[in-house]
C-alpha positions in Angstrom: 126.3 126.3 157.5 129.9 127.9 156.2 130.0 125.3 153.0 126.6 127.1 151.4 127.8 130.6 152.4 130.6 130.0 150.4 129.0 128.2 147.9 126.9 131.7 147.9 129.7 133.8 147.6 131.3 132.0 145.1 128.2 131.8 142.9 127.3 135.8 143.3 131.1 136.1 142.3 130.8 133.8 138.9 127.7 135.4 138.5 128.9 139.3 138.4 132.0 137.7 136.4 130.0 136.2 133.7 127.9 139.4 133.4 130.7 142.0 133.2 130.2 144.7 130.3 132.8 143.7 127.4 131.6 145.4 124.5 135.0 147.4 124.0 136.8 144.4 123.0 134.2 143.4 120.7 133.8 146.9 118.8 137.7 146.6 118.4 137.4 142.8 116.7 135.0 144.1 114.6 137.0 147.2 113.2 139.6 144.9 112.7 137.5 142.1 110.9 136.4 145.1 108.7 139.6 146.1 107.5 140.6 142.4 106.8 137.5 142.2 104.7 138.2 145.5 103.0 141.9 144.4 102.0 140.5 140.9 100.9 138.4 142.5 98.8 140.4 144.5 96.8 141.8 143.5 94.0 145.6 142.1 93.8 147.8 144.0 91.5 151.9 141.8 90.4 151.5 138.2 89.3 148.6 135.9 89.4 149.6 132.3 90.5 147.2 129.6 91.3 
């Protein structure tokens, strides 16, 4: 009986894990993805080599 109480508790433990809020980090990435985006896009003043 202690191997699927602990089975239990482990599971309720991945489960609260897996379903944690993270939003924070992902509005951060995306600022940053915007600015890469915004200096790609601007064009490249000095030489142009290809």
């Amino acid at each position: 009986m202690l191997i699927p109480l602990i089975a239990a508790i482990g599971a309720a433990v991945w489960a609260g894990w897996v379903a944690r809020d993270r939003t924070t980090g992902d509005i951060h990435e995306l600022a940053g993805y915007e600015k890469f985006r915004a200096a790609m896009e601007k064009p490249h003043s000095g030489s142009h080599t290809l």
